[in-house]
PAFIMAR-970248 format. One record per residue (C-alpha): residue number from 1; chain; x, y, z. Coordinates in nm, 4 decimals. Example, Ala and Ser with C-alpha at 12.3 -4.5 7.8 and 13.67 -1.06 7.14 Angstrom:
# PAFIMAR-970248
<r num="1" chaine="A" px="1.2300" py="-0.4500" pz="0.7800"/>
<r num="2" chaine="A" px="1.3670" py="-0.1060" pz="0.7140"/>
END
This chain:
# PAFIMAR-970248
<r num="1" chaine="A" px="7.7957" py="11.5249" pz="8.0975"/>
<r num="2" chaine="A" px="7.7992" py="11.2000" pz="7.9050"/>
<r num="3" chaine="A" px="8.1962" py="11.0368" pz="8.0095"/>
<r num="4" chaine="A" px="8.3969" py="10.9317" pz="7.6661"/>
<r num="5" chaine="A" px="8.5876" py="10.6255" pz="7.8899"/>
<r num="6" chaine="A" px="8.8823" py="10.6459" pz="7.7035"/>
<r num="7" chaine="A" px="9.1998" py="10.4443" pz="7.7449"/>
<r num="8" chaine="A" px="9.4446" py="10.6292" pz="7.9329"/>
<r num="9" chaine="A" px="9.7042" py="10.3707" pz="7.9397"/>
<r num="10" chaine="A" px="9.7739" py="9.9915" pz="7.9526"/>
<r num="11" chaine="A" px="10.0901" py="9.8133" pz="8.1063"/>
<r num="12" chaine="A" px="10.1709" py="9.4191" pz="8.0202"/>
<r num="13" chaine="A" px="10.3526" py="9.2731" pz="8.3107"/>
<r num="14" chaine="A" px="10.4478" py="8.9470" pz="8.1227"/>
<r num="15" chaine="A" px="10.2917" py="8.6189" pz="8.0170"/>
<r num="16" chaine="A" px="10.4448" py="8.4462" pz="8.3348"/>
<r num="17" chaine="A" px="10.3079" py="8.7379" pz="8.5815"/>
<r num="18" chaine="A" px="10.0312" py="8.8230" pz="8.7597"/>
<r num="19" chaine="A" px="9.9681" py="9.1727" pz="8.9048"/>
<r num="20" chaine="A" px="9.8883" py="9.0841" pz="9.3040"/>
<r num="21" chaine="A" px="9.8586" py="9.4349" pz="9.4245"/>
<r num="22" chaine="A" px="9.8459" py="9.8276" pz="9.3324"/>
<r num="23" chaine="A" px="9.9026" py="10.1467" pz="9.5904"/>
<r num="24" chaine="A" px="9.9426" py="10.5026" pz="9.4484"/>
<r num="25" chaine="A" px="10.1742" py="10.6919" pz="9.5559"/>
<r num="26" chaine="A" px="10.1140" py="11.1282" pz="9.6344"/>
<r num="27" chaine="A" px="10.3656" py="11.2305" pz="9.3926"/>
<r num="28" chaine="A" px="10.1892" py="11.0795" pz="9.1346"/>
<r num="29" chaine="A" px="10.3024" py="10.7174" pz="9.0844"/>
<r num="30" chaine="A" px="10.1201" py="10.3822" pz="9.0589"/>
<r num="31" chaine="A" px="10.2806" py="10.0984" pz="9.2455"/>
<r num="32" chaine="A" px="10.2212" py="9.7421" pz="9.2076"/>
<r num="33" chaine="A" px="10.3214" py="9.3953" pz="9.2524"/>
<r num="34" chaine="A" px="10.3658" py="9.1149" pz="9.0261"/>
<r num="35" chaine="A" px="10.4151" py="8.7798" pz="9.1430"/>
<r num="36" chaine="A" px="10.5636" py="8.5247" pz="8.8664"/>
<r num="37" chaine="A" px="10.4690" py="8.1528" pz="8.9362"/>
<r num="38" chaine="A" px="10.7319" py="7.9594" pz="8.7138"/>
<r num="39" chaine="A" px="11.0197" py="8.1655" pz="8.8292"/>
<r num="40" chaine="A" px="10.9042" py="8.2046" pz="9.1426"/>
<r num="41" chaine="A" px="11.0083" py="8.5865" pz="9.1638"/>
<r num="42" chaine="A" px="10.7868" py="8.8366" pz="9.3498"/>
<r num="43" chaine="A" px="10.8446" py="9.1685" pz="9.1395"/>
<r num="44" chaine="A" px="10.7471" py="9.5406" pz="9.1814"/>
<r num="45" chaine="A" px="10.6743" py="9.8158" pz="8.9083"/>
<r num="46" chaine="A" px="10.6154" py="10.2065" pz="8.9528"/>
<r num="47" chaine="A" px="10.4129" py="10.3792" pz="8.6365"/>
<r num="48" chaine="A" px="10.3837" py="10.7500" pz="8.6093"/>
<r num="49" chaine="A" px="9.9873" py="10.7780" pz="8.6622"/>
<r num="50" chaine="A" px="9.8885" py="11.0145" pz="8.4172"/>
<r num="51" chaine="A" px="10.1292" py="10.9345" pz="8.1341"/>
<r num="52" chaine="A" px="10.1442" py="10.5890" pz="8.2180"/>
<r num="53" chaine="A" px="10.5137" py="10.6146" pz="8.1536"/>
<r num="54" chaine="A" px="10.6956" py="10.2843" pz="8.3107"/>
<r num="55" chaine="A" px="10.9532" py="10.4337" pz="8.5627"/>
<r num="56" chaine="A" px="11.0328" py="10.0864" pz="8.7689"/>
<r num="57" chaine="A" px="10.9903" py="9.7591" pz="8.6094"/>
<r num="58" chaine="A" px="11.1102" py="9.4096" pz="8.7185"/>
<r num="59" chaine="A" px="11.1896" py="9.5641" pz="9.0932"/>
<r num="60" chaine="A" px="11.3444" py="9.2764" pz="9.3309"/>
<r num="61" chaine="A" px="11.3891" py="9.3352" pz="9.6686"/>
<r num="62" chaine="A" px="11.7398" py="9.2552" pz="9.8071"/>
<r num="63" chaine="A" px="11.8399" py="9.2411" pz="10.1681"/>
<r num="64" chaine="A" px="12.1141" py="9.5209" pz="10.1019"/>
<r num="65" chaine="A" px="12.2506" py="9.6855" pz="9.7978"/>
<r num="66" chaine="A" px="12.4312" py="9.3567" pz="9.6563"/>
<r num="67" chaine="A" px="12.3077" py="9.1581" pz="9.8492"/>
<r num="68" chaine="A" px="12.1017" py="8.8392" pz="9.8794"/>
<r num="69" chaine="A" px="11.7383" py="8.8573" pz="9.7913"/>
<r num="70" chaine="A" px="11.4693" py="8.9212" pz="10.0485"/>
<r num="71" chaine="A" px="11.2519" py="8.6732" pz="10.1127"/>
<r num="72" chaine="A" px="11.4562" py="8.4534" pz="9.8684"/>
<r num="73" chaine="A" px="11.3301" py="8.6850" pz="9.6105"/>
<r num="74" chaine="A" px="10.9319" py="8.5984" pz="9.6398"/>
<r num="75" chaine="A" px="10.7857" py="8.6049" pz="10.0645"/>
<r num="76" chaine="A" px="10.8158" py="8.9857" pz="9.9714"/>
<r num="77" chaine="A" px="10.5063" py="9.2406" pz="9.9063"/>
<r num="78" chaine="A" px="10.3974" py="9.6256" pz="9.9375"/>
<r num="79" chaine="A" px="10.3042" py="9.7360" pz="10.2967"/>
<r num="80" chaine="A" px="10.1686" py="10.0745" pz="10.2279"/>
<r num="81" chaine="A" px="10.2862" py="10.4426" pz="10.0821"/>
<r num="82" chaine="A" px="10.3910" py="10.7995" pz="10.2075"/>
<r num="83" chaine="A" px="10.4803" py="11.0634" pz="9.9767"/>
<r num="84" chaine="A" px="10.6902" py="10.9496" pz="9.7234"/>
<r num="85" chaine="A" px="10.8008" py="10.6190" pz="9.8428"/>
<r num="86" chaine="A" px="10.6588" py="10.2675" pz="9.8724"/>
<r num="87" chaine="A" px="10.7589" py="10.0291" pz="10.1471"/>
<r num="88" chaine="A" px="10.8040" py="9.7090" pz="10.0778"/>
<r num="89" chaine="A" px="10.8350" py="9.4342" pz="10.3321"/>
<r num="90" chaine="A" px="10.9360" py="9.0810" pz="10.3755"/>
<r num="91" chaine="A" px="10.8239" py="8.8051" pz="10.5932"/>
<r num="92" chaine="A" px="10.9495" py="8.6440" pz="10.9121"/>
<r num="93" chaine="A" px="11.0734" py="8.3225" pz="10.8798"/>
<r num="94" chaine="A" px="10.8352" py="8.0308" pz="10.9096"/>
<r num="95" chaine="A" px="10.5422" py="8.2533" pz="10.9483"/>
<r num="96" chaine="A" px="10.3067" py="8.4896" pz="10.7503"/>
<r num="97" chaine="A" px="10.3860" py="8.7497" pz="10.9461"/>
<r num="98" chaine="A" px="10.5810" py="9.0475" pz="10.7744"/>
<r num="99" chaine="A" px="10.9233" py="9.1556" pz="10.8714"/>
<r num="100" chaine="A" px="11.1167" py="9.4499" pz="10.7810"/>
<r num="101" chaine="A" px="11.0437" py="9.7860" pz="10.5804"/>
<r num="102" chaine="A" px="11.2158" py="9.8927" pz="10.2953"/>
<r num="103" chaine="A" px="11.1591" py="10.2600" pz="10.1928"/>
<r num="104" chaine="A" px="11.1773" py="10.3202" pz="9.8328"/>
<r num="105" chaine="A" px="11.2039" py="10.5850" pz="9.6178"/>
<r num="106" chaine="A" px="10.8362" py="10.4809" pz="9.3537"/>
<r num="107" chaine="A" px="11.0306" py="10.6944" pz="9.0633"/>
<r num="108" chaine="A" px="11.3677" py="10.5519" pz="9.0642"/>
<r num="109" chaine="A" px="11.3608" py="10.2246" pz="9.2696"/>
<r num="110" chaine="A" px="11.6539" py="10.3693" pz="9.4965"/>
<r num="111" chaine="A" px="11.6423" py="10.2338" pz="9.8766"/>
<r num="112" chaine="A" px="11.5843" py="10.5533" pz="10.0735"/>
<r num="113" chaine="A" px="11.5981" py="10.3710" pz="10.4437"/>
<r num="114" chaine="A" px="11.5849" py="10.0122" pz="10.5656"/>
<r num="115" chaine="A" px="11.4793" py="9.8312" pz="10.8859"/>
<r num="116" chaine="A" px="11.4982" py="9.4901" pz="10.8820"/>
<r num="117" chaine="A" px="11.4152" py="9.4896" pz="11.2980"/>
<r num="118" chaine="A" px="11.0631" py="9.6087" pz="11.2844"/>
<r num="119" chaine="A" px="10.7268" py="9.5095" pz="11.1503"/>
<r num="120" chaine="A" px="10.4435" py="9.7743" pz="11.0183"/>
<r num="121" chaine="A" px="10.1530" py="9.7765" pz="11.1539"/>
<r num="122" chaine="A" px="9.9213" py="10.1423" pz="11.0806"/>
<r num="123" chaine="A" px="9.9657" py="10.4405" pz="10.9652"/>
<r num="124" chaine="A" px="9.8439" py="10.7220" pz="11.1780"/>
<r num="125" chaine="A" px="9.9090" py="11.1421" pz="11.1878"/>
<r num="126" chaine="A" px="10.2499" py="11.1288" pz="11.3836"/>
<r num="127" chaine="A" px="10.4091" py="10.8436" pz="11.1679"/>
<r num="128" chaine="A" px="10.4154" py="10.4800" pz="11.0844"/>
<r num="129" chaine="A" px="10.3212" py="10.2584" pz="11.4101"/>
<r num="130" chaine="A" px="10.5489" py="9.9799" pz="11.4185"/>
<r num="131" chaine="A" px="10.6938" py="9.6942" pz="11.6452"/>
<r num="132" chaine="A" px="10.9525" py="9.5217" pz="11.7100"/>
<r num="133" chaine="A" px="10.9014" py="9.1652" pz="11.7399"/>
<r num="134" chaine="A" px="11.1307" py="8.9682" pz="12.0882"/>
<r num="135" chaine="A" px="11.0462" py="8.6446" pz="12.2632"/>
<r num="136" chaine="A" px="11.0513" py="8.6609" pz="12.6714"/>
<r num="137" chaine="A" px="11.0831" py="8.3453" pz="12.8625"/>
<r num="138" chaine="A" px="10.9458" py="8.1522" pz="12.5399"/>
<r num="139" chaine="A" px="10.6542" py="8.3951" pz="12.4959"/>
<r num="140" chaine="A" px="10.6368" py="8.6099" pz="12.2076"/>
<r num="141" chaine="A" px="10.6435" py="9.0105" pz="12.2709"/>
<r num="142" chaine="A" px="10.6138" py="9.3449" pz="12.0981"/>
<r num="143" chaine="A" px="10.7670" py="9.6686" pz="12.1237"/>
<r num="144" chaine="A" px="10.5973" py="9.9544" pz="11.9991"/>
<r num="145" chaine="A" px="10.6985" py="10.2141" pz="11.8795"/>
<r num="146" chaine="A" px="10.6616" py="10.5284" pz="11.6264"/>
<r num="147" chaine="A" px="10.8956" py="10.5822" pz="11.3407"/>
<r num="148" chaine="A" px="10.9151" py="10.9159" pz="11.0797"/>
<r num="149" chaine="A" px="10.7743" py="10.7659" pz="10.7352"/>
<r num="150" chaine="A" px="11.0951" py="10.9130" pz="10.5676"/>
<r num="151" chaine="A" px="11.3860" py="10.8702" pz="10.7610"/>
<r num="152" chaine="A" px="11.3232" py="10.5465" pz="10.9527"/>
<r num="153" chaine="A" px="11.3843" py="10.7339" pz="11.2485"/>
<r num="154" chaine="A" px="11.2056" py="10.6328" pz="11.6057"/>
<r num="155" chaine="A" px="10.9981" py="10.9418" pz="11.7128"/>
<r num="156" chaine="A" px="10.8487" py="10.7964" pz="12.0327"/>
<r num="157" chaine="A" px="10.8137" py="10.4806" pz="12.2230"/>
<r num="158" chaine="A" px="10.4371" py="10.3417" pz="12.3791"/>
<r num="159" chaine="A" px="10.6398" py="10.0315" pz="12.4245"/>
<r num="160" chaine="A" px="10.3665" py="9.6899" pz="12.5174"/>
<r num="161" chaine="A" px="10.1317" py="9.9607" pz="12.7156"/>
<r num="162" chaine="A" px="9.8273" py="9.8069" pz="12.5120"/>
<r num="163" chaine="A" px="9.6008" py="10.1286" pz="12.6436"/>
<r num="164" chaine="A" px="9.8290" py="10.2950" pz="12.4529"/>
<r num="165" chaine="A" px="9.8487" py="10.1216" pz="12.1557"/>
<r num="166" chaine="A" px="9.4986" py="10.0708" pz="12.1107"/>
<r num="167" chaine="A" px="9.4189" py="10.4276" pz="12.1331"/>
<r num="168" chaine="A" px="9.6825" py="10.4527" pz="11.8296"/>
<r num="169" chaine="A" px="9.5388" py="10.2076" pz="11.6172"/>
<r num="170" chaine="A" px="9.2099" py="10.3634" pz="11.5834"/>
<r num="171" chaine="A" px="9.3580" py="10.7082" pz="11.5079"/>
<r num="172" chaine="A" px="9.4615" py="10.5102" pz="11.1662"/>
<r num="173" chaine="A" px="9.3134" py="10.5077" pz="10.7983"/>
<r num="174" chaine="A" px="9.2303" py="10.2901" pz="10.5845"/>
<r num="175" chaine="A" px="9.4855" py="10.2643" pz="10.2988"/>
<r num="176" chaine="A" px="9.1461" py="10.2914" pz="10.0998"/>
<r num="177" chaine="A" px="9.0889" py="10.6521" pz="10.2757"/>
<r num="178" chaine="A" px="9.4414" py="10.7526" pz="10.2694"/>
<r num="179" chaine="A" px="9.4583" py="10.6799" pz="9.8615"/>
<r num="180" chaine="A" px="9.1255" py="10.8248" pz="9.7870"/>
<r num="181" chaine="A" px="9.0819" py="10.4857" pz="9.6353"/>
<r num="182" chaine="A" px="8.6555" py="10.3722" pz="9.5986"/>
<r num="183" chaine="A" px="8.6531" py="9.9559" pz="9.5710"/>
<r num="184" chaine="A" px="8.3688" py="9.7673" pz="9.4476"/>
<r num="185" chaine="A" px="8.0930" py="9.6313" pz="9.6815"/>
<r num="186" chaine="A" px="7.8659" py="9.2613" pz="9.5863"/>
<r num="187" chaine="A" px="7.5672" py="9.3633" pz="9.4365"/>
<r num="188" chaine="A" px="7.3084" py="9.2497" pz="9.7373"/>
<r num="189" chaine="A" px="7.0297" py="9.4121" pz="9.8649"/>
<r num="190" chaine="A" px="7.0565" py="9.7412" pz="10.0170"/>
<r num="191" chaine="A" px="7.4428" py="9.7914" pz="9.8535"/>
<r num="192" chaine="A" px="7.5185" py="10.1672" pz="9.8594"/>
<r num="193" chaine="A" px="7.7716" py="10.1353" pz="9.5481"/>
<r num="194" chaine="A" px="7.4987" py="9.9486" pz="9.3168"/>
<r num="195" chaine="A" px="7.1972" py="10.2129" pz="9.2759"/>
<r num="196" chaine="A" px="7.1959" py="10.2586" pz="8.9230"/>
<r num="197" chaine="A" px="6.9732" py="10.0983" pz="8.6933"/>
<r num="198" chaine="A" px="7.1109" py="9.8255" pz="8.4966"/>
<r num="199" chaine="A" px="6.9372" py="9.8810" pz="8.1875"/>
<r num="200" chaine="A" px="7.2409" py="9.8446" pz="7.9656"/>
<r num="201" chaine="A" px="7.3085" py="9.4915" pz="8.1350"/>
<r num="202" chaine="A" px="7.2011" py="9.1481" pz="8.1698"/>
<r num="203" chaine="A" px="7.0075" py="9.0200" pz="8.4175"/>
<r num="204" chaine="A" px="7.2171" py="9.0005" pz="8.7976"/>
<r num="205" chaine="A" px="7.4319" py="8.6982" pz="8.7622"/>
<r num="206" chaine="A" px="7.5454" py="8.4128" pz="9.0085"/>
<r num="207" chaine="A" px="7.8081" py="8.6961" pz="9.1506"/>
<r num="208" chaine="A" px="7.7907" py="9.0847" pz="9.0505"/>
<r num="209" chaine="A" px="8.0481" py="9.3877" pz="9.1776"/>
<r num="210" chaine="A" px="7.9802" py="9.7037" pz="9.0741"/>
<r num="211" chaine="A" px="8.0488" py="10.0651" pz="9.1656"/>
<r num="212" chaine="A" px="7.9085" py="10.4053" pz="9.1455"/>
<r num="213" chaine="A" px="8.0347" py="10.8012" pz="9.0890"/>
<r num="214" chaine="A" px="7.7947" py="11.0523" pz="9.0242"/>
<r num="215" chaine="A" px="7.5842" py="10.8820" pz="8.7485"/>
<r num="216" chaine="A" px="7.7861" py="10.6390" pz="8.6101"/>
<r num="217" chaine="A" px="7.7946" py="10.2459" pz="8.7616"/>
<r num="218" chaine="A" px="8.0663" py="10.0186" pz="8.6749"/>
<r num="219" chaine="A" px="7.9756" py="9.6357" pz="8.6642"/>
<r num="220" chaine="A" px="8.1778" py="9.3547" pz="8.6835"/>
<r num="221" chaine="A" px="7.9616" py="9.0239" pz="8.5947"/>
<r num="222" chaine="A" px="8.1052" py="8.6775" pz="8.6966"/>
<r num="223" chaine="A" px="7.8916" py="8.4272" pz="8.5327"/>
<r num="224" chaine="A" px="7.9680" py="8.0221" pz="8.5276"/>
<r num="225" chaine="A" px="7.9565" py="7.8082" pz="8.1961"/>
<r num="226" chaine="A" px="7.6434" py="7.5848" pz="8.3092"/>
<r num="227" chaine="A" px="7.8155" py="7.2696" pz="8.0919"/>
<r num="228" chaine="A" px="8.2238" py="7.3646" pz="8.1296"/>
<r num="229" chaine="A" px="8.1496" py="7.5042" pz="8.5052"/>
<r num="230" chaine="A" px="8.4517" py="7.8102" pz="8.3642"/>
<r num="231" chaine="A" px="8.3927" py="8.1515" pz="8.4846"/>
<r num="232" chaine="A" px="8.3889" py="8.4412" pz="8.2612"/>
<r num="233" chaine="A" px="8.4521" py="8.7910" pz="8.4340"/>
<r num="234" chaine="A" px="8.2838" py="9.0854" pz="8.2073"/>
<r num="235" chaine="A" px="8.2802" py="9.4405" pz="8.3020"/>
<r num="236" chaine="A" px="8.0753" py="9.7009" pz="8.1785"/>
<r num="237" chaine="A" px="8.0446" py="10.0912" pz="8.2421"/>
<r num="238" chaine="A" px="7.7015" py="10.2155" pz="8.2262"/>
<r num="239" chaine="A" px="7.5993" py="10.5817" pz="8.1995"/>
<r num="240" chaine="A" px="7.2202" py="10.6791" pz="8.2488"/>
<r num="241" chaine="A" px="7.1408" py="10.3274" pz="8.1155"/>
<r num="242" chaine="A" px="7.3454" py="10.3125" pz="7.7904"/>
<r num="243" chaine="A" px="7.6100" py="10.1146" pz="7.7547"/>
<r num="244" chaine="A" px="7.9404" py="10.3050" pz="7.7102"/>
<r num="245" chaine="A" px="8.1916" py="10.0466" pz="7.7817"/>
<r num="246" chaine="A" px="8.2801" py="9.6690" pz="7.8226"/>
<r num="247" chaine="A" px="8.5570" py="9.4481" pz="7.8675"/>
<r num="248" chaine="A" px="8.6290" py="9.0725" pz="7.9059"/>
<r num="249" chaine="A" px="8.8802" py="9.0617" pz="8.2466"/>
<r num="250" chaine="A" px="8.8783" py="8.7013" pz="8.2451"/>
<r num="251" chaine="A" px="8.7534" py="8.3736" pz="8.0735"/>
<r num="252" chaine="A" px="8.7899" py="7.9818" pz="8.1080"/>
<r num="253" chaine="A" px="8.8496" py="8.0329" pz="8.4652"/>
<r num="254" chaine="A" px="8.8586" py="7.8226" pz="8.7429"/>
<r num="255" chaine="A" px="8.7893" py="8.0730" pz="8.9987"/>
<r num="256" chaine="A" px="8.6002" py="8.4428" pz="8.9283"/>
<r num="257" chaine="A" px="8.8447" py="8.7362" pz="8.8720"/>
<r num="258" chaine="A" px="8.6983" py="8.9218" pz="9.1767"/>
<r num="259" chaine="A" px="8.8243" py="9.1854" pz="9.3466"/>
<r num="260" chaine="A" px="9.0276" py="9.3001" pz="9.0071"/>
<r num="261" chaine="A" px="8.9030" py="9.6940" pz="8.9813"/>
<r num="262" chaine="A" px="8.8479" py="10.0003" pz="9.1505"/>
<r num="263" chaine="A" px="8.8193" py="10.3526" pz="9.0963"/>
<r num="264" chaine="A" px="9.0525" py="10.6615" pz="9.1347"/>
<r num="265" chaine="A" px="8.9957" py="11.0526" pz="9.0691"/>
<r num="266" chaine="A" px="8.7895" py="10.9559" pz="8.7728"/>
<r num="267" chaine="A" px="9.0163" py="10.6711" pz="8.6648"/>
<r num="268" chaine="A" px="8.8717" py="10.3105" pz="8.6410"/>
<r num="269" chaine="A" px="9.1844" py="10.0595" pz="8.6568"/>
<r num="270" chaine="A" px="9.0724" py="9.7303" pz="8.6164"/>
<r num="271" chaine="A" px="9.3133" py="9.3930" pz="8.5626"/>
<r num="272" chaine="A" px="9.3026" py="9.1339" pz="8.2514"/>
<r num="273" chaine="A" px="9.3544" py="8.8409" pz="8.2052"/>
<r num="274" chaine="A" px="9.5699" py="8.8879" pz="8.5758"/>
<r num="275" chaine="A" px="9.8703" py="9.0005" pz="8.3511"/>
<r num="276" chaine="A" px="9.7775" py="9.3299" pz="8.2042"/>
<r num="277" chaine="A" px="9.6771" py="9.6484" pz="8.3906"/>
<r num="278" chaine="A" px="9.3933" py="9.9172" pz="8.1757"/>
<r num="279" chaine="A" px="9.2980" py="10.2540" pz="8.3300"/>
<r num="280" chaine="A" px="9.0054" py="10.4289" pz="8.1244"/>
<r num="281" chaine="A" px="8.9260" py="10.7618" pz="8.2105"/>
<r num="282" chaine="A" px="8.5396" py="10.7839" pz="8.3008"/>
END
């Protein structure tokens, strides 16, 4: 049956912001992450998914409940979901590795557990695998170990047996997997995502995504102004060959607005102008 691709819902994050990354939560939620150049403020939002009703906005991570900031209020980002909660993380100091796990209620923005001593690394069956980071005799070391998703609490230790530890790490998903999320793929030869015709669309341009369910192909052209050397990011859905859909994401770039859509049970959520977030319903 032919899709409508009708808006479901929009949400502006502000002139100053652009949205850095979305997770989705199983109760229903979509996180994300702003990150606000001018005031330098890395901020978090929660949206009810099918109403697209805003139930976090403006979310800044503090240390402790009146507290300082984390991260002085922007080295902070999302680290992964579980349930209803997002956990957000900072970052250690002088490095880009993270530090710390917040757990946090997506619906209400309440702090449900925090450990500042540990650092994510997977998620696997029994829990979150996590470390904790120490330095011995000037080298650095890590302490594994597995923590419950939504207490905090330590369920077992593998400790540094690496055996051990590697065996864990490939038990893990992919948030991608765990989310039921589909990304885009480059449209080059032999891509699995790109096997509809393109009837509807111009000619393959200097740098194509696109993605497929059942018979409908989403494209996302990035073509470059051959005087201005500006990209403009277009995307298109495509049913069968016709046209049903298209969108400016981006124009009078510098850079390409790649890697700014995906698809989710049906939804396509896509990112304009890096500020405002569109789900259409295909």
């Amino acid at each position: 049956m032919k899709p409508e691709c009708r808006i479901r819902w929009r949400y502006l994050a502000g002139d100053d912001a652009m949205i850095w990354r979305l997770m989705f939560t199983r109760s229903g939620a979509l996180v994300g992450q702003k990150r606000c150049l001018n005031q330098r403020r890395s901020l978090f939002f929660s949206i009810d998914d099918r109403s697209g009703q805003i139930l976090v906005d403006d979310y800044l991570l503090l240390i402790s409940e009146g507290g300082a900031l984390a991260g002085e209020g922007w080295f902070t980002g999302i680290e992964t979901v579980s349930e209803n909660l997002v956990y957000l993380h900072s970052y250690q100091e002088n490095s880009p590795e993270h530090r710390g796990l917040w757990a946090v209620d997506a619906a209400t923005g309440r702090v449900v557990w925090f450990r500042g001593d540990i650092v994510y690394c997977i998620t696997i069956e029994e829990g979150f695998l996590v470390y904790i980071p120490s330095v011995f005799a000037g080298f650095p070391e890590r302490n594994y170990l597995i923590v419950d998703p939504l207490t905090g609490r330590e369920m077992r230790r593998p400790g540094n047996d690496s055996g051990a530890v590697n065996a864990l790490r490939l038990e893990g998903l992919s948030e991608e997997e765990r989310q039921e999320v589909t990304l885009p793929e480059f449209a080059v030869e032999g891509s699995f995502q790109c096997r509809m015709p393109r009837d509807a669309c111009a000619a393959a341009t200097e740098l194509t995504e696109c993605l497929t369910v059942d018979n409908v192909t989403v494209f996302a052209d990035h073509e470059r102004h051959q005087f201005s050397g500006a990209w403009q990011s277009t995307l298109r859905i495509v049913y069968e060959g016709e046209l049903l859909y298209e969108d400016i994401m981006a124009e009078n770039r510098d850079v390409p607005a790649v890697n700014s859509f995906l698809l989710r049970n049906r939804g396509l959520y896509y990112i304009k102008e890096a500020s405002e977030l569109i789900v259409v319903d295909i």
